[in-house]
C-alpha positions as CSV (number, residue, x, y, z in Angstrom):
1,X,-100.5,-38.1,13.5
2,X,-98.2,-37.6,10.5
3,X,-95.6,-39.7,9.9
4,X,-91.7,-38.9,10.3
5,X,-91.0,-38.8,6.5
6,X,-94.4,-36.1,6.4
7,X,-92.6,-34.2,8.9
8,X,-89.5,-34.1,7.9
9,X,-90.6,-32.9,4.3
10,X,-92.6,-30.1,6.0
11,X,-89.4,-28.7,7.7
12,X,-89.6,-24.9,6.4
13,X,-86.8,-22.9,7.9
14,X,-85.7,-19.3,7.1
15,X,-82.1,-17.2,8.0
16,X,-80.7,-13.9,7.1
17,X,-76.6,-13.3,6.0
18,X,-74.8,-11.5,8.9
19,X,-75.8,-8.2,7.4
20,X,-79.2,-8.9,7.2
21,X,-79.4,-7.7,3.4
22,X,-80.0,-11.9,2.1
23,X,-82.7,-13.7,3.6
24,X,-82.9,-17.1,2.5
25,X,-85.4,-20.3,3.2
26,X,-84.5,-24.0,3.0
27,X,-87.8,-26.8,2.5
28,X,-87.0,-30.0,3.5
29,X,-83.3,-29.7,2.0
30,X,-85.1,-29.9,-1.5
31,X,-86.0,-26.3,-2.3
32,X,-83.5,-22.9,-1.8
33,X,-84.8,-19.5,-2.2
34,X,-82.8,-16.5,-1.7
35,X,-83.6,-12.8,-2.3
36,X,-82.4,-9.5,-1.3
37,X,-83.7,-7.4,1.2
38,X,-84.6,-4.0,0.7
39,X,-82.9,-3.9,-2.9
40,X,-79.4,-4.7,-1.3
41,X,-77.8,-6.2,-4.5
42,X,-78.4,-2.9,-6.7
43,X,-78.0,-0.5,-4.0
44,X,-75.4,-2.3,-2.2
45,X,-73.4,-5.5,-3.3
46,X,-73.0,-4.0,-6.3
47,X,-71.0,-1.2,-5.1
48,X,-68.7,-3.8,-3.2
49,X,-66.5,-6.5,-4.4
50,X,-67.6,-10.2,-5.4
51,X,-65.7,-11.4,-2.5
52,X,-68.0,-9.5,0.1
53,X,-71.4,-10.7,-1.2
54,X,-69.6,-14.4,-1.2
55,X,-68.7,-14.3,2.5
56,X,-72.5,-13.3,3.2
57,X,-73.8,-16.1,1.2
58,X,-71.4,-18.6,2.5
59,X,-72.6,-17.4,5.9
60,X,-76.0,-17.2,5.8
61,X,-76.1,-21.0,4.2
62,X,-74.3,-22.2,6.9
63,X,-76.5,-20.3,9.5
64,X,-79.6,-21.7,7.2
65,X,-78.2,-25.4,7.4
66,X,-77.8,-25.2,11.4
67,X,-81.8,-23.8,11.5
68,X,-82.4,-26.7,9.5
69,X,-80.7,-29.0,11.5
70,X,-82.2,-27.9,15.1
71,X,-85.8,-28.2,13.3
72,X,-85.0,-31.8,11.7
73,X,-83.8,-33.1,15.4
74,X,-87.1,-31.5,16.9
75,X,-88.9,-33.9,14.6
76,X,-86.8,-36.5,14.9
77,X,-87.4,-36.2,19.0
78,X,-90.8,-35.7,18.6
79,X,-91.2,-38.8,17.1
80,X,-89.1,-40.8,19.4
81,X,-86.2,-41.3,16.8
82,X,-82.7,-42.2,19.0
83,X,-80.4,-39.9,18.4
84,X,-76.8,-40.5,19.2
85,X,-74.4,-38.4,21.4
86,X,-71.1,-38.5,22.7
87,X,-73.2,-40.3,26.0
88,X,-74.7,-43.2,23.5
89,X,-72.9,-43.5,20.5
90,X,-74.2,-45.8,17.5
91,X,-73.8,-49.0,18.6
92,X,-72.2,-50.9,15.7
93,X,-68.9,-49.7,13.9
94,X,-70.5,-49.4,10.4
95,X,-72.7,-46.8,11.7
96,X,-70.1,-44.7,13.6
97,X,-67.9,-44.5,10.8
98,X,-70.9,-43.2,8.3
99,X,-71.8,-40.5,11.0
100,X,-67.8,-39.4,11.2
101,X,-67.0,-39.5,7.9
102,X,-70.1,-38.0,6.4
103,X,-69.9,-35.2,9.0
104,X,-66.9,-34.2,7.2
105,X,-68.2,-35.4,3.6
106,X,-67.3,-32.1,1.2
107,X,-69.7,-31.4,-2.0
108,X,-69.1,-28.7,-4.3
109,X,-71.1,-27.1,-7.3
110,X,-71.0,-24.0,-9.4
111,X,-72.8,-22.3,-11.6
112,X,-72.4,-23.4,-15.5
113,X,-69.3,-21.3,-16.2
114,X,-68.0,-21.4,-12.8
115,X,-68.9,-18.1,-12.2
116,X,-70.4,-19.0,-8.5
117,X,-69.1,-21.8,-7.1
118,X,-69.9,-23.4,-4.2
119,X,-68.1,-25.9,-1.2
120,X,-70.0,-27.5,1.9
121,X,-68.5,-30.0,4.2
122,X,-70.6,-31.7,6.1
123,X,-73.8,-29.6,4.8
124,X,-73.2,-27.6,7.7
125,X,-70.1,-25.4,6.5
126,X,-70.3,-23.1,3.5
127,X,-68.0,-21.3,1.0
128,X,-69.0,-19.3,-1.7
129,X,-66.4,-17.8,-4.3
130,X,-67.8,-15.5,-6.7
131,X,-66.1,-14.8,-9.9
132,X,-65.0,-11.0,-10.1
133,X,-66.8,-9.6,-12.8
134,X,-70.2,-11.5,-11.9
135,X,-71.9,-8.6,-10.4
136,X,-70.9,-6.0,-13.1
137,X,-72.5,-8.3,-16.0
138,X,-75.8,-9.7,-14.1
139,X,-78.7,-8.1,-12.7
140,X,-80.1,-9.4,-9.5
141,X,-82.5,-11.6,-11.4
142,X,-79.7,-13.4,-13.6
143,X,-77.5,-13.2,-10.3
144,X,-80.4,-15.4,-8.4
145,X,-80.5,-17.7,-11.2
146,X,-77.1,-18.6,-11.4
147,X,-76.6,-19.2,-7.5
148,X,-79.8,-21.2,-7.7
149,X,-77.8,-23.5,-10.7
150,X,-75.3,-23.4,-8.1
151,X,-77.4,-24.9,-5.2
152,X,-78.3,-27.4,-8.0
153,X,-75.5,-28.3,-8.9
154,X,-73.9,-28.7,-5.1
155,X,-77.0,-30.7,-4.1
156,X,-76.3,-33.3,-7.0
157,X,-72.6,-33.0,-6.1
158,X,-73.5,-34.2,-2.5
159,X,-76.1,-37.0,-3.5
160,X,-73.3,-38.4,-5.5
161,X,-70.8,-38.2,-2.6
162,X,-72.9,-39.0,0.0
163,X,-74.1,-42.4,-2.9
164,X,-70.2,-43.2,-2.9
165,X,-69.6,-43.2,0.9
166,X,-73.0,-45.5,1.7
167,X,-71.8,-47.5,-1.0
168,X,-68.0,-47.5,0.3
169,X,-69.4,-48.6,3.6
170,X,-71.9,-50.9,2.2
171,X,-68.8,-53.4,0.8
172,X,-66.5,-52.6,3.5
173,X,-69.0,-54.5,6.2
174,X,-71.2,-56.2,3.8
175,X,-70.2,-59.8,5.8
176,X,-69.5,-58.1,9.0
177,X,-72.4,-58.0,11.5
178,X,-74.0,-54.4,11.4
């Protein structure tokens, strides 16, 4: 039987924007792929305004993070990990307050000149704002390569911020019993 870290690392999920012209896949939180179906960024987005594509992205990452999170609980359940509920909350106070305040922990990142940028809050919840201009200057392939800088970029942005809050919570019940 694998172990929960193996499983967890061999999470591959897969979600398509609300139009169904993105289709993106998450693997194990560490690798982001997107791409557009059927040539929609040529033949479509780029006939439409910035803002339109950036509602789609924002959208399908935050239908690609709940697919991600129903698959990580499976394994967590299949290995007999406790989860916590509103029925059996964590028992100590340290623990509650991670699981509150990192549920509403917000991590942005953007491409190198700011011309995607992107918010999460809680790695559940995603906005994308696209500069104006960005789809009259970039092909699809220098489009992908800039939201993948992006992802990056908002990835490191939420290790860092995720680092502060266990570190936050670390000295503020350091002496206390956990």
């Amino acid at each position: 039987m694998a172990t929960i870290a193996d499983d967890l690392n061999a999470i591959v999920v897969r979600a398509s924007s609300p139009d169904g012209r993105i289709e993106g896949e998450v693997e194990s939180l560490r690798h982001i792929t997107l791409r557009f179906v059927h040539d929609s960024y040529e033949g479509y987005y780029r006939d439409r305004d910035a803002g339109t594509l950036a509602r789609q992205l924002g959208r399908g990452a935050t239908l690609m993070a709940a697919a991600y999170q129903r698959a990580r609980r499976e394994v967590m359940r299949a290995h007999s990990f406790e989860r916590y509920s509103e029925l059996s909350p964590p028992f100590s106070p340290r623990h509650r307050e991670y699981l509150e305040r990192g549920a509403r922990l917000t991590a942005h990142g953007g491409s190198p000149d700011g011309e995607i940028v992107v918010t999460t809050v809680g790695l559940l919840d995603f906005h994308v704002s696209i500069a104006p201009d960005v789809l009259e200057r970039h092909d699809e392939r220098e489009f992908l390569q800039l939201a993948d800088r992006a992802m990056r970029d908002l990835q490191a942005g939420h290790q860092r911020a995720h680092t502060e809050l266990r570190h936050e919570l670390y000295l503020k019940y350091r002496d206390r019993e956990r």
